[in-house]
Backbone of each chain as ProteinMPNN parsed JSONL, in Angstrom:
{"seq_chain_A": "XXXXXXXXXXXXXXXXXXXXXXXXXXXXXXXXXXXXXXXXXXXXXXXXXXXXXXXXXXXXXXXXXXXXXXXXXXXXXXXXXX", "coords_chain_A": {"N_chain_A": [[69.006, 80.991, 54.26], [67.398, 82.312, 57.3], [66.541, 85.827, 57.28], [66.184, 88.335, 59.846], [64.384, 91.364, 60.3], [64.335, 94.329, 62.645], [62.811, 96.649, 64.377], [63.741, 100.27, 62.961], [64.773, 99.218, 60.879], [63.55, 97.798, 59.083], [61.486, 99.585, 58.333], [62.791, 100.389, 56.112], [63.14, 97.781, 54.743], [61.138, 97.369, 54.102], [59.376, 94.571, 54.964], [59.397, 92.341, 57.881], [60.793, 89.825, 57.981], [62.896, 88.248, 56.108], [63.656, 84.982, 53.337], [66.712, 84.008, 52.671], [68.054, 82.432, 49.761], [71.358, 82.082, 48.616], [74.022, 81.032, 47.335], [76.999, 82.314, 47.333], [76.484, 83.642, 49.318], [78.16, 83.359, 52.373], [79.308, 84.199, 54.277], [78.971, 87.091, 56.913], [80.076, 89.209, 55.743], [79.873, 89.072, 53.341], [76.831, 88.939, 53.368], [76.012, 91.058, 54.405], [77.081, 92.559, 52.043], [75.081, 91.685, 49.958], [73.061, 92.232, 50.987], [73.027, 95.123, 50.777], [73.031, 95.945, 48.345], [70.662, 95.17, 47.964], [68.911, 96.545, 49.327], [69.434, 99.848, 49.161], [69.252, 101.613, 50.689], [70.042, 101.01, 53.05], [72.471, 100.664, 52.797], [74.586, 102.241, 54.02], [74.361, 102.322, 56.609], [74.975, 99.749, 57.106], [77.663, 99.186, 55.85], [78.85, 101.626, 56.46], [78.672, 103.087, 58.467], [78.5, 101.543, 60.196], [76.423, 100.965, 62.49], [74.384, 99.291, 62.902], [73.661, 96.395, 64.889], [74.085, 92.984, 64.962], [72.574, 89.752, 65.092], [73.464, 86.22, 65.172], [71.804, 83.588, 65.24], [70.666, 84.0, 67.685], [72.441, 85.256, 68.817], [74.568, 87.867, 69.319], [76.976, 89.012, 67.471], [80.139, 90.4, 66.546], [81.889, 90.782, 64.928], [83.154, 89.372, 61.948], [81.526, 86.424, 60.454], [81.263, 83.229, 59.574], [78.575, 82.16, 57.717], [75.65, 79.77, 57.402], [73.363, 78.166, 55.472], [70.898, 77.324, 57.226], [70.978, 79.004, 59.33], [69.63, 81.696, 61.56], [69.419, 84.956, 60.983], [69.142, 88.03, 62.493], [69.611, 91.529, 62.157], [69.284, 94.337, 63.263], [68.782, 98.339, 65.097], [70.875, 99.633, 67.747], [69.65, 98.704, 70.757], [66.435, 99.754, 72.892], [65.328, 99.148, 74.783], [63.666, 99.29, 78.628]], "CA_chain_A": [[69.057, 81.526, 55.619], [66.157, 83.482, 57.471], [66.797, 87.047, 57.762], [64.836, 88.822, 60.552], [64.614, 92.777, 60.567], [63.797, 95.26, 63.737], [62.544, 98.548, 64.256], [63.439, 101.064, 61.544], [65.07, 98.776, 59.697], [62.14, 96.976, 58.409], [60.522, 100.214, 57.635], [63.433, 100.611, 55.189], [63.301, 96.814, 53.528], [59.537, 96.845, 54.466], [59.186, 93.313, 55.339], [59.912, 91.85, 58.935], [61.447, 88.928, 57.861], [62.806, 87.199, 54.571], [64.242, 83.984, 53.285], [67.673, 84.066, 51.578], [69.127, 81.364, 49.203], [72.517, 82.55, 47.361], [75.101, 80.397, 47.529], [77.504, 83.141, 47.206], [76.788, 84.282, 50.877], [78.567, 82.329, 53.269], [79.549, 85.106, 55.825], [78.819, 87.952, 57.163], [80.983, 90.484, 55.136], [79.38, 88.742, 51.796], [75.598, 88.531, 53.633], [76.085, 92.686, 54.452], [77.188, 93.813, 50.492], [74.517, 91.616, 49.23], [71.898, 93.423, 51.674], [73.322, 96.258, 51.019], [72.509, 95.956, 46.917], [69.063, 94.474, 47.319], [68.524, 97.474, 49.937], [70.596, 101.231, 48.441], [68.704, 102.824, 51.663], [70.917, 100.075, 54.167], [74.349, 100.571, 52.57], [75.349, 103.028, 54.951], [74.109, 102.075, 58.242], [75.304, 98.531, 56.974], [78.61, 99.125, 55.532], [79.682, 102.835, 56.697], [78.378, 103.796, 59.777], [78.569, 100.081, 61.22], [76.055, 101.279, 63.925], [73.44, 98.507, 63.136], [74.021, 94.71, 65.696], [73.707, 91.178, 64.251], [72.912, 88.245, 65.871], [73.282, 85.096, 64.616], [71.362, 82.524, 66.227], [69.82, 84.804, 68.993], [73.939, 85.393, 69.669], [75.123, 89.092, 69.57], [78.076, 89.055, 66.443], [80.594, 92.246, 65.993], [83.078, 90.895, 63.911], [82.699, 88.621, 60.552], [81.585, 85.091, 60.527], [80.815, 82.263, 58.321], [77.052, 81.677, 58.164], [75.235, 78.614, 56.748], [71.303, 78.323, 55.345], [70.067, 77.317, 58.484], [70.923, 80.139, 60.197], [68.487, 82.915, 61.599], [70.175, 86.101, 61.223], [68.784, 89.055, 62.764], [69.659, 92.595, 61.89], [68.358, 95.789, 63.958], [69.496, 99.486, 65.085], [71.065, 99.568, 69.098], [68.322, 98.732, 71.332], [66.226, 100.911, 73.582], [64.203, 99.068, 76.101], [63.469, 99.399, 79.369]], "C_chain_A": [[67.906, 82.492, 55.831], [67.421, 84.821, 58.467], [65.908, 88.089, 58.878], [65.307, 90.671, 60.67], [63.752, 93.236, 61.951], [63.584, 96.813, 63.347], [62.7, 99.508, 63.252], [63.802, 100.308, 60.598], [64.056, 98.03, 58.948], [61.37, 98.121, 57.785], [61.422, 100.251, 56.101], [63.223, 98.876, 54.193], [62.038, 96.462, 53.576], [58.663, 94.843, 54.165], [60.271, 93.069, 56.849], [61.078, 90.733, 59.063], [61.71, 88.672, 56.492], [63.972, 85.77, 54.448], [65.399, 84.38, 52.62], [68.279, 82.974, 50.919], [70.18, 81.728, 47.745], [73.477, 81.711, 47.708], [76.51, 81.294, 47.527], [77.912, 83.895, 48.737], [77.269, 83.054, 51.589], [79.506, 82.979, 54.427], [79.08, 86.191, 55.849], [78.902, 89.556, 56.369], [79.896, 90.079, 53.548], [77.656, 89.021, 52.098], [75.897, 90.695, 53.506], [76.158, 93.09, 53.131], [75.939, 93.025, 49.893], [72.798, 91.744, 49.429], [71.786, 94.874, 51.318], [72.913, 96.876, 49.139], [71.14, 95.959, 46.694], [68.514, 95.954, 48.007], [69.672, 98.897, 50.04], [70.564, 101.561, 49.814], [69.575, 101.892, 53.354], [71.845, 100.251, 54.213], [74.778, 101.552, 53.203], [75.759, 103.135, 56.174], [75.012, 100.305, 57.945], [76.92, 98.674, 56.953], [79.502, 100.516, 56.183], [79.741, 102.989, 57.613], [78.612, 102.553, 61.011], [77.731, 100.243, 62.759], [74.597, 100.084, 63.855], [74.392, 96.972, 63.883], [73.373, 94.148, 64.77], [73.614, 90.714, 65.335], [72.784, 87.627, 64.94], [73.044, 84.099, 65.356], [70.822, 82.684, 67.503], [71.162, 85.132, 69.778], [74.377, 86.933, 68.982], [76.787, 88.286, 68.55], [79.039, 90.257, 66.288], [81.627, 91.837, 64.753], [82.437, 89.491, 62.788], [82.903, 87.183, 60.739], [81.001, 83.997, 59.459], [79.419, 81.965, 58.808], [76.524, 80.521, 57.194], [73.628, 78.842, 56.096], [70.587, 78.27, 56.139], [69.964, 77.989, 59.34], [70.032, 81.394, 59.804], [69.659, 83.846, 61.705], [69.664, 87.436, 61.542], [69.557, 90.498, 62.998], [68.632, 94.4, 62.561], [69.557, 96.96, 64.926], [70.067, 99.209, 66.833], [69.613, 99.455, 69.638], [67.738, 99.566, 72.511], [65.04, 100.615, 74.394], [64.58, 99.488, 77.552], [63.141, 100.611, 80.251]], "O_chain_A": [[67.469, 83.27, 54.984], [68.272, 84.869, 59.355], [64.859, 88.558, 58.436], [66.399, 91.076, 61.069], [62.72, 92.662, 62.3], [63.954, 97.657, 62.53], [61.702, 99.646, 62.545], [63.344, 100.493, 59.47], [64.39, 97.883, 57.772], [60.641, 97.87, 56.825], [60.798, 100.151, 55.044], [63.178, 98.943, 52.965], [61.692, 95.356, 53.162], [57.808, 94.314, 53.456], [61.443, 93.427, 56.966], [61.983, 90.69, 59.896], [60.806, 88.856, 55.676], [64.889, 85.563, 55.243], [65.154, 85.271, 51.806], [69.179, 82.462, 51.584], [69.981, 81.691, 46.531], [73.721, 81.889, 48.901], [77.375, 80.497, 47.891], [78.939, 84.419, 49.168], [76.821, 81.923, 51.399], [80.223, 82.392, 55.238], [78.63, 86.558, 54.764], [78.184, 90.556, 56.39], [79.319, 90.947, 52.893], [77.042, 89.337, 51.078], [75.915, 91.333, 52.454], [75.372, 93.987, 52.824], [75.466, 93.778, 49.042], [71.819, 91.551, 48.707], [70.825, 95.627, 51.478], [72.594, 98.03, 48.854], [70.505, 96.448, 45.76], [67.706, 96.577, 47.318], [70.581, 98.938, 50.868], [71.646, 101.822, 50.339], [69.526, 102.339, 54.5], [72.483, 100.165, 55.262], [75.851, 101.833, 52.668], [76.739, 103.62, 56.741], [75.668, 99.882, 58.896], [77.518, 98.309, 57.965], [80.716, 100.419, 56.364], [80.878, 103.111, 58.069], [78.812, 102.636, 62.223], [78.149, 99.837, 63.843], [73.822, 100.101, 64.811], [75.495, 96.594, 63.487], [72.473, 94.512, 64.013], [74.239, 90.989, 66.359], [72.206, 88.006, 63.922], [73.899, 83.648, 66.118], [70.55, 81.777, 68.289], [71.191, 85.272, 71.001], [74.473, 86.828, 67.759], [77.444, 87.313, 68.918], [78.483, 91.234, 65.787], [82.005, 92.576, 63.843], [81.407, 88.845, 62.981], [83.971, 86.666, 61.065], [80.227, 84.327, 58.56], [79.11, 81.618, 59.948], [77.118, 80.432, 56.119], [72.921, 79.794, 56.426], [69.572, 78.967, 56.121], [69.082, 77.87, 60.191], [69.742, 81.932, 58.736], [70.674, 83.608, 62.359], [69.809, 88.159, 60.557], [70.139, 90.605, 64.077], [67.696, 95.117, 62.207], [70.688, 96.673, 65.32], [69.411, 98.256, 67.253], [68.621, 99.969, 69.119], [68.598, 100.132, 73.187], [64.091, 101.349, 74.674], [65.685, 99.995, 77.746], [62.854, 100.452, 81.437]]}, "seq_chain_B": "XXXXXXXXXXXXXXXXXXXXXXXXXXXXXXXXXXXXXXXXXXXXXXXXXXXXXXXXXXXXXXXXXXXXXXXXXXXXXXXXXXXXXXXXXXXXXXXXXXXXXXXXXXXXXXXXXXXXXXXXXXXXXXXXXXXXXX", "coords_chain_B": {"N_chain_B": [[63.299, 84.569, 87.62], [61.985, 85.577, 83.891], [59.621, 87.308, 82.235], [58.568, 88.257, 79.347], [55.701, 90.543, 78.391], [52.64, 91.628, 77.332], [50.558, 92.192, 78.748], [49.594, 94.781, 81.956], [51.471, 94.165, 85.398], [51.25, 93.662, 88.743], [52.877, 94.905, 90.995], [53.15, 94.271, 93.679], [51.829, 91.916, 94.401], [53.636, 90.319, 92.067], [55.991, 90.215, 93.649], [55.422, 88.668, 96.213], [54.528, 86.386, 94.892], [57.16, 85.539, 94.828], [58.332, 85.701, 96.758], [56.316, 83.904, 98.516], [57.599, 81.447, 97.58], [60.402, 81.371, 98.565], [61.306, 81.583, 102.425], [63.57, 82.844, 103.553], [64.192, 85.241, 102.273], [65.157, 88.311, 102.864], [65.553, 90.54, 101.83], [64.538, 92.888, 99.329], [64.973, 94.015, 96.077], [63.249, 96.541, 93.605], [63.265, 97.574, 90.5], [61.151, 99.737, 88.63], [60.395, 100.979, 85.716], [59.095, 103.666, 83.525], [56.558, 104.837, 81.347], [57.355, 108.439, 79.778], [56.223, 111.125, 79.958], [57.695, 113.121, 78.154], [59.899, 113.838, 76.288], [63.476, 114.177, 74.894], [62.873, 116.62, 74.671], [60.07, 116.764, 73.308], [56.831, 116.458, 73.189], [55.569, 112.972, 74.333], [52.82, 111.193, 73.704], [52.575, 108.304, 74.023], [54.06, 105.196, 73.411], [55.296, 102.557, 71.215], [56.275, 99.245, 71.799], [58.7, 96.784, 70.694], [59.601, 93.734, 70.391], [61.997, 91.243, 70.188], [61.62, 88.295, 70.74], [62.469, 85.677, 71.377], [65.018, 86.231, 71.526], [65.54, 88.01, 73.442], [64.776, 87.038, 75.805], [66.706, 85.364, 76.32], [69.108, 86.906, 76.084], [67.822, 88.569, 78.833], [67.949, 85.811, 80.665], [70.799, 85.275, 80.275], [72.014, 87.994, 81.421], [70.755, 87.529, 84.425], [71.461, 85.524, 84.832], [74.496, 86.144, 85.341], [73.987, 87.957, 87.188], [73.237, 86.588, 89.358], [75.451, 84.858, 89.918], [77.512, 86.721, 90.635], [76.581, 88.4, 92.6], [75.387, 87.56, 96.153], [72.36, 85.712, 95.651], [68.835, 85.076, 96.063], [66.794, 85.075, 94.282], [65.818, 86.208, 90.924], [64.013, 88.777, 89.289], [62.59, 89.7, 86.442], [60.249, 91.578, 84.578], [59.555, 92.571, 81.487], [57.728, 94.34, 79.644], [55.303, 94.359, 75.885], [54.81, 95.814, 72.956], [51.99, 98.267, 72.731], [51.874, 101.153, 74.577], [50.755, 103.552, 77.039], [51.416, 107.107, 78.066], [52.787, 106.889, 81.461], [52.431, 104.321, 81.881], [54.154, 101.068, 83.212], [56.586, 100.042, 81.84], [59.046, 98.023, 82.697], [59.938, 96.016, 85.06], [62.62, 95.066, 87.408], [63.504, 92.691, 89.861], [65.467, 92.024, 92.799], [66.123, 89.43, 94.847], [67.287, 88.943, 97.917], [69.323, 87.576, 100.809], [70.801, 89.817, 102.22], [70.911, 93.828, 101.796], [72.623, 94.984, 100.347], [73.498, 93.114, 98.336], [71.126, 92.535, 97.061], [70.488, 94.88, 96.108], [72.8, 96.064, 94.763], [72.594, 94.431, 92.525], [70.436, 94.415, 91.281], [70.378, 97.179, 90.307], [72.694, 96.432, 87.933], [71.627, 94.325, 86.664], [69.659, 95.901, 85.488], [71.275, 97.943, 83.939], [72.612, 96.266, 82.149], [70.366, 95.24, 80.977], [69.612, 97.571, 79.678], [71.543, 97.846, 77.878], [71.749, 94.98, 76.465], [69.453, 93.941, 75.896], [66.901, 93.165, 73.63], [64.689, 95.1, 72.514], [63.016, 97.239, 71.017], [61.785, 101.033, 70.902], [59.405, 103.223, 69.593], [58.525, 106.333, 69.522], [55.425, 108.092, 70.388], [53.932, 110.944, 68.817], [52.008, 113.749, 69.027], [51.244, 114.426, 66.037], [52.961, 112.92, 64.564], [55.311, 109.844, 64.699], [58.338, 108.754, 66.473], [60.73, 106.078, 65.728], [63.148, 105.659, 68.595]], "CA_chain_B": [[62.428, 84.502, 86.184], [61.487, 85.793, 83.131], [58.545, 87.307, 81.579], [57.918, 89.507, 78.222], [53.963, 90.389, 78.296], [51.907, 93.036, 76.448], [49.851, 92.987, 79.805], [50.252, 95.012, 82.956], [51.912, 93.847, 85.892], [50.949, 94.191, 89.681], [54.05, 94.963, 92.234], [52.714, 93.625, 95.41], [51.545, 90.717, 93.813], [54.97, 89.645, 92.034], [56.998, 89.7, 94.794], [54.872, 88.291, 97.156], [54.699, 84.769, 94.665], [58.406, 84.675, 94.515], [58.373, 85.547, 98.379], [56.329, 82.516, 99.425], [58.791, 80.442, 97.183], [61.425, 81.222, 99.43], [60.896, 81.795, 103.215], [64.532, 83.3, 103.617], [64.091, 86.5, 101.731], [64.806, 89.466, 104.047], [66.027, 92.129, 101.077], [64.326, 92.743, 97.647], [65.391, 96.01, 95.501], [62.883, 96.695, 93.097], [63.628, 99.144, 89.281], [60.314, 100.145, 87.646], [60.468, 101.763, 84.509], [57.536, 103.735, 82.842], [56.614, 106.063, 79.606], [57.275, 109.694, 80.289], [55.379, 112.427, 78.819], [58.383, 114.222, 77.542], [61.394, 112.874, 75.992], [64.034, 114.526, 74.036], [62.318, 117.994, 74.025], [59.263, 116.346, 72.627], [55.715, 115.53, 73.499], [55.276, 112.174, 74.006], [51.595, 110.269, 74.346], [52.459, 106.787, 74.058], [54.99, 104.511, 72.727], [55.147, 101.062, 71.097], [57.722, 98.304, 72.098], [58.753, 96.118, 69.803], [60.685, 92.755, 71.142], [62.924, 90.068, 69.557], [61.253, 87.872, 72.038], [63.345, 84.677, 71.911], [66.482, 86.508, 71.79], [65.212, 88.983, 74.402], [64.578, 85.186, 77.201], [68.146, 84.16, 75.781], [69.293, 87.672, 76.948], [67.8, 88.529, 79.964], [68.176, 84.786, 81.412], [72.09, 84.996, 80.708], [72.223, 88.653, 82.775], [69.766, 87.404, 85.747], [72.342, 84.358, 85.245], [75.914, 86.59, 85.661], [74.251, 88.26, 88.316], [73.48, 85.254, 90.133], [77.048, 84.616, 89.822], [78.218, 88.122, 90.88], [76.12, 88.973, 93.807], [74.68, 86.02, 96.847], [70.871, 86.061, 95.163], [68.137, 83.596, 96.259], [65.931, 84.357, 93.386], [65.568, 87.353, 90.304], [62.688, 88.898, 88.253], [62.445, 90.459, 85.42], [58.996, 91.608, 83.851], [59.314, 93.071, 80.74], [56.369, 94.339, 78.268], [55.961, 94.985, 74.61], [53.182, 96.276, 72.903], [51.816, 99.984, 72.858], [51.842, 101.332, 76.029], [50.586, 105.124, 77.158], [52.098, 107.775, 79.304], [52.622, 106.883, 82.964], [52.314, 102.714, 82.117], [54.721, 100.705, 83.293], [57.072, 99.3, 80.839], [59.508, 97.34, 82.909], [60.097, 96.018, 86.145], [63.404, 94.079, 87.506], [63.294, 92.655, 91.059], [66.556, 91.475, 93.258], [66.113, 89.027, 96.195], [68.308, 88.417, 98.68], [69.153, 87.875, 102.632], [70.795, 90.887, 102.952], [70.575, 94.489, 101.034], [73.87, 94.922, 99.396], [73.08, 91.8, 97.549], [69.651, 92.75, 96.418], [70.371, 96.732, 95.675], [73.418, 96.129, 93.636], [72.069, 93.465, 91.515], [68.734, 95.169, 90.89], [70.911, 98.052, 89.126], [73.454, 95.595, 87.571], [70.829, 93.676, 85.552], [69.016, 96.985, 84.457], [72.555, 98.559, 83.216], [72.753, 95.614, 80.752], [68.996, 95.181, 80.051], [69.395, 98.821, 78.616], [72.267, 97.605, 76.516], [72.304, 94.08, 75.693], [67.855, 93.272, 75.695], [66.671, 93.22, 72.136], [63.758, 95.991, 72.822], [62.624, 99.092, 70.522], [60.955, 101.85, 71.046], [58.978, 104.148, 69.045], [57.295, 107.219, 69.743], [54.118, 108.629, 69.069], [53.854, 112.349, 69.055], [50.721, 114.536, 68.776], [51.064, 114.218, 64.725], [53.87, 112.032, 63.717], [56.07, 109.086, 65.537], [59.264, 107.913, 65.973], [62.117, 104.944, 66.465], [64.727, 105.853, 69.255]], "C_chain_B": [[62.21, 85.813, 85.181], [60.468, 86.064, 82.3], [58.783, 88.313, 80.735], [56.554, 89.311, 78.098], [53.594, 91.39, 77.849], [51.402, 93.292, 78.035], [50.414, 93.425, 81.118], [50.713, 94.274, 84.149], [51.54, 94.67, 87.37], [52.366, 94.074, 90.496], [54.437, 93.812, 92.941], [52.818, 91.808, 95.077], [52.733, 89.436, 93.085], [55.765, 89.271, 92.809], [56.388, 89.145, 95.789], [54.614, 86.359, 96.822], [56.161, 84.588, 94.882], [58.561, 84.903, 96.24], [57.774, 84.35, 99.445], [56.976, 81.445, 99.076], [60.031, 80.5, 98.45], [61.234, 81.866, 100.825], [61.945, 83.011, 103.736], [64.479, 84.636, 103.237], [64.235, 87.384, 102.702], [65.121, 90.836, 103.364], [65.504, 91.678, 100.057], [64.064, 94.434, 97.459], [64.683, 95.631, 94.32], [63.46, 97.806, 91.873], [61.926, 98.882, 88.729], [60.645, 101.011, 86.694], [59.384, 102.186, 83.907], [57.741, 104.797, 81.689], [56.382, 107.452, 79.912], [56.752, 110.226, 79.17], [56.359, 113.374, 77.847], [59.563, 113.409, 77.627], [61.999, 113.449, 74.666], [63.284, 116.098, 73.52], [60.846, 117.621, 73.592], [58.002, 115.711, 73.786], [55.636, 113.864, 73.596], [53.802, 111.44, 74.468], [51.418, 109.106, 74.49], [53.868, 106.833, 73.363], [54.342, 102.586, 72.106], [56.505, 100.19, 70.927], [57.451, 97.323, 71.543], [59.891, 95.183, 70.441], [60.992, 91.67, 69.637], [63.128, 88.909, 70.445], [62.209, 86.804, 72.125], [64.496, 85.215, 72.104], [66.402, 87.012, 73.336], [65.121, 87.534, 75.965], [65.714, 85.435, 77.25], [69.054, 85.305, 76.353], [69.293, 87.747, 78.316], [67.59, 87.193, 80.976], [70.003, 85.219, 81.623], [72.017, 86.592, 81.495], [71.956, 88.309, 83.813], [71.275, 86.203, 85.832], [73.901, 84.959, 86.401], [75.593, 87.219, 87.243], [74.262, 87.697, 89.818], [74.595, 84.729, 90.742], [77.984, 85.375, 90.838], [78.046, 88.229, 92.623], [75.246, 87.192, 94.596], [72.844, 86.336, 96.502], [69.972, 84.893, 95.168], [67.147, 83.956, 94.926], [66.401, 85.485, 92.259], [64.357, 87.539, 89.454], [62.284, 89.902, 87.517], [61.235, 90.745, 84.188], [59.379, 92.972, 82.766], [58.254, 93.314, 79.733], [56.808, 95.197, 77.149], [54.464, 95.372, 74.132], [52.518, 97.731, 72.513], [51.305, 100.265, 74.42], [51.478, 103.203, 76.007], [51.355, 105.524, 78.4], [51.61, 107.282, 80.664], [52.741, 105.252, 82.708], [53.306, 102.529, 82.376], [55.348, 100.165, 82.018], [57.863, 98.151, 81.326], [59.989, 96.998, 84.511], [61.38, 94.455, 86.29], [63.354, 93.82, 89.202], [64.918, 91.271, 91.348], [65.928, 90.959, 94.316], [67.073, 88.474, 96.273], [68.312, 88.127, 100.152], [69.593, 89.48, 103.08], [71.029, 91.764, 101.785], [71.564, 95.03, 100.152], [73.064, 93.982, 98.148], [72.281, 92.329, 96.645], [69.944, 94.475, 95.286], [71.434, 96.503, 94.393], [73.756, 95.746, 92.545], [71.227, 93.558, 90.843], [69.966, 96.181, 89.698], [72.151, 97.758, 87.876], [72.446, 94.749, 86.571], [69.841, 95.034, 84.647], [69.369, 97.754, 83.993], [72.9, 97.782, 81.8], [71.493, 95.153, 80.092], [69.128, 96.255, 79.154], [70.626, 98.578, 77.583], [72.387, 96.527, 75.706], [70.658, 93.555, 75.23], [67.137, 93.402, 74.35], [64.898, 93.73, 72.005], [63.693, 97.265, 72.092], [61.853, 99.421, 70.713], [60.212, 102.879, 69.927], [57.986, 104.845, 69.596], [56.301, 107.969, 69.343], [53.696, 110.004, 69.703], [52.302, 112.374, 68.638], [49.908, 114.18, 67.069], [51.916, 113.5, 64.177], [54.533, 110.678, 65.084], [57.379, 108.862, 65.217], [60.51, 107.031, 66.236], [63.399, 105.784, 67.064], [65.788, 105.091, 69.628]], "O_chain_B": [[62.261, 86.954, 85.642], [60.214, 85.165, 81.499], [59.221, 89.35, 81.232], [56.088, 88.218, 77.775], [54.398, 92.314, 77.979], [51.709, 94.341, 78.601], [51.403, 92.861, 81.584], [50.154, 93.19, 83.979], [51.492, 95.899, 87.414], [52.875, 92.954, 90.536], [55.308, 92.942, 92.954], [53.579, 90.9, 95.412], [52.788, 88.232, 93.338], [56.282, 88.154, 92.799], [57.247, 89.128, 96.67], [54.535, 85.429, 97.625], [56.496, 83.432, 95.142], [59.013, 83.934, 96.85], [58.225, 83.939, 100.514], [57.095, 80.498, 99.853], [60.36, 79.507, 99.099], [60.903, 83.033, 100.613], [61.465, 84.02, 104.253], [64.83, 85.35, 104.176], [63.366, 87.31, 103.57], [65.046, 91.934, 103.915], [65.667, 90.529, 99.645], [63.524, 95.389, 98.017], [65.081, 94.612, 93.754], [64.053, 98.816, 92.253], [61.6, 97.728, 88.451], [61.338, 101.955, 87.076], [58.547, 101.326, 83.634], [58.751, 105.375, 81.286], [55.258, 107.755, 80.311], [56.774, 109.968, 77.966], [55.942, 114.163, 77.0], [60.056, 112.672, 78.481], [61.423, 113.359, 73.582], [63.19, 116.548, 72.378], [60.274, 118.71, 73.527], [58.097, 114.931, 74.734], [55.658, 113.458, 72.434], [53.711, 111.134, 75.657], [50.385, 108.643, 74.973], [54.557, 107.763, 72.944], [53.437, 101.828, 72.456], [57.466, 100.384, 70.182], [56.345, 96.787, 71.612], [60.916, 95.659, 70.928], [60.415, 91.484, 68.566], [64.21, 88.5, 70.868], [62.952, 86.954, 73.096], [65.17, 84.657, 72.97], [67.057, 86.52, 74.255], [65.691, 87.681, 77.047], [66.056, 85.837, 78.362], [69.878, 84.88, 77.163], [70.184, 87.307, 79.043], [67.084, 87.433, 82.072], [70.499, 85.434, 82.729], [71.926, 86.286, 82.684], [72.822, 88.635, 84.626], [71.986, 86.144, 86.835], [74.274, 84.575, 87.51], [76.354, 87.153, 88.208], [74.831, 88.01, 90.864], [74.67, 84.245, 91.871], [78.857, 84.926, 91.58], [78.875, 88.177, 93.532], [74.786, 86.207, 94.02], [72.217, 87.167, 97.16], [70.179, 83.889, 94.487], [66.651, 82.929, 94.462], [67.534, 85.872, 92.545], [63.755, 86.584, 88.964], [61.677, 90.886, 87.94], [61.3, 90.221, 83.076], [59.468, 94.134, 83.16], [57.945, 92.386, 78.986], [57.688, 96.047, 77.018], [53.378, 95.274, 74.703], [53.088, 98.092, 71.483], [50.525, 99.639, 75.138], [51.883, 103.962, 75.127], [51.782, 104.852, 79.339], [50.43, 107.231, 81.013], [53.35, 104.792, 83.674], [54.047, 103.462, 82.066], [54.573, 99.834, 81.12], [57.669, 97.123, 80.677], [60.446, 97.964, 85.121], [61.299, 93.361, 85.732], [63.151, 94.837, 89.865], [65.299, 90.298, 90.697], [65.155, 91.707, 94.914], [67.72, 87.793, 95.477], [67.292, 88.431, 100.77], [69.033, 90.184, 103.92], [71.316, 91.194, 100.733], [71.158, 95.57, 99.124], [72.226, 94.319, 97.312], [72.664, 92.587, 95.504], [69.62, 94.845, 94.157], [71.076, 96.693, 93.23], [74.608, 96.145, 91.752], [71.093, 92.905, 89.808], [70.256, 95.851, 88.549], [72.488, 98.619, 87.063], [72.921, 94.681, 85.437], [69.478, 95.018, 83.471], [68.607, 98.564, 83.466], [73.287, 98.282, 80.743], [71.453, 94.751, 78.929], [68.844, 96.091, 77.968], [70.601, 99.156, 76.496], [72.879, 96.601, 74.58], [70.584, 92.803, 74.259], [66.66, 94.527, 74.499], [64.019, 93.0, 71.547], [64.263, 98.272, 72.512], [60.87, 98.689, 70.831], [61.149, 103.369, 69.298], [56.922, 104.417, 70.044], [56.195, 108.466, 68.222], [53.228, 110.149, 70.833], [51.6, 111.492, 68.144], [48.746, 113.865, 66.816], [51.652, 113.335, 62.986], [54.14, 110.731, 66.249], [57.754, 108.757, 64.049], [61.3, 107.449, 67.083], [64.301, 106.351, 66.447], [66.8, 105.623, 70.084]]}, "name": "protein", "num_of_chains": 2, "seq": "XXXXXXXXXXXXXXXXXXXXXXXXXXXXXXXXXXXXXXXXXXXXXXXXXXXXXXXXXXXXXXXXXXXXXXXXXXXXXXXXXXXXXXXXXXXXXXXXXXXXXXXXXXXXXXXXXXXXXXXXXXXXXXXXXXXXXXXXXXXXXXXXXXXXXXXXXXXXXXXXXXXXXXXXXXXXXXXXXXXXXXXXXXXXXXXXXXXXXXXXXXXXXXXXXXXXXXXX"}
């Protein structure tokens, strides 16, 4: 699965984007702890604070879903245009 | 319609193509949005906007859509930019047409209530000596 990061969060896993193949992830709740290992400086905003959005698939997520390899999953803090 | 563009955007000029599209038009409520010098106590001299551009279409199509829905609207337009931008630039402009001004006015502030919450847009600012993501 492609992972896409925004705004600070990218400064923290410093890369914009990455590929993931674990067989192990196959939702949401499993994709978050094993972000949350590869990146110490995530596990809070990820798992504690729950103040970072998902999409999956350019679709806005709040609650836990099964994800596949082919899915884009994008990860970033509330947004603050306009 | 829909645009995300790094470059600026003329007013007059926007509404005046989607105005000879439709002859009907007799109300359009404009929102501009631009980069203030001061934000949060803080200097600011610029910013840079950072988009999640396909999501950001896939977004602001389904609002322009609901409000379509909501309010009687012959057209909508939504120019958003990303990019680095300095104090005073425009950053965003949403435009309502309609026949009459209900329509137009309360649709204009109805799509730029959920651009600011649902549009997949960051900001960062750039101070005198440091910057940073709000």
């Amino acid at each position: 699965m492609k992972i896409k990061y925004f705004s600070w969060i990218k400064d923290i896993t410093k890369k914009d984007n990455e590929e993931i193949t674990n067989n192990k992830i196959n939702d949401l709740k499993s994709l978050k702890k094993f972000l949350s290992k590869r990146y110490p400086n995530l596990h809070d905003h990820l798992i504690k604070d729950d103040i970072l959005r998902i999409a999956i698939n350019l679709e806005y997520i709040s609650k836990n879903k099964k994800i596949n390899s082919k899915d884009i999953i994008a990860i970033f803090p509330p947004v603050s245009g306009g | 319609m829909i645009k995300i563009q790094k470059k600026n955007f003329n007013l007059e000029k926007e509404i005046n193509f989607i105005k000879k599209i439709h002859k009907n038009i007799g109300a359009v409520s404009t929102f501009i949005g631009y980069v203030r010098d001061i934000n949060n106590n803080k200097k600011v001299t610029a910013i840079n906007l950072e988009v999640y551009e396909e999501m950001a279409f896939k977004a602001l199509g389904l609002i322009s859509f609901k409000a379509k829905k909501k309010w009687n609207l012959i057209d909508t337009l939504v120019i958003h930019r990303y990019g680095k931008l300095k104090v005073n630039e425009k950053i965003v402009l949403v435009a309502t047409f309609s026949k009459h001004r209900i329509d137009s006015m309360e649709s204009c502030n109805y799509i730029m209530n959920y651009l600011k919450k649902d549009a997949p847009f960051w900001k960062k600012e750039y101070y005198k000596k440091n910057s940073s993501w709000i």
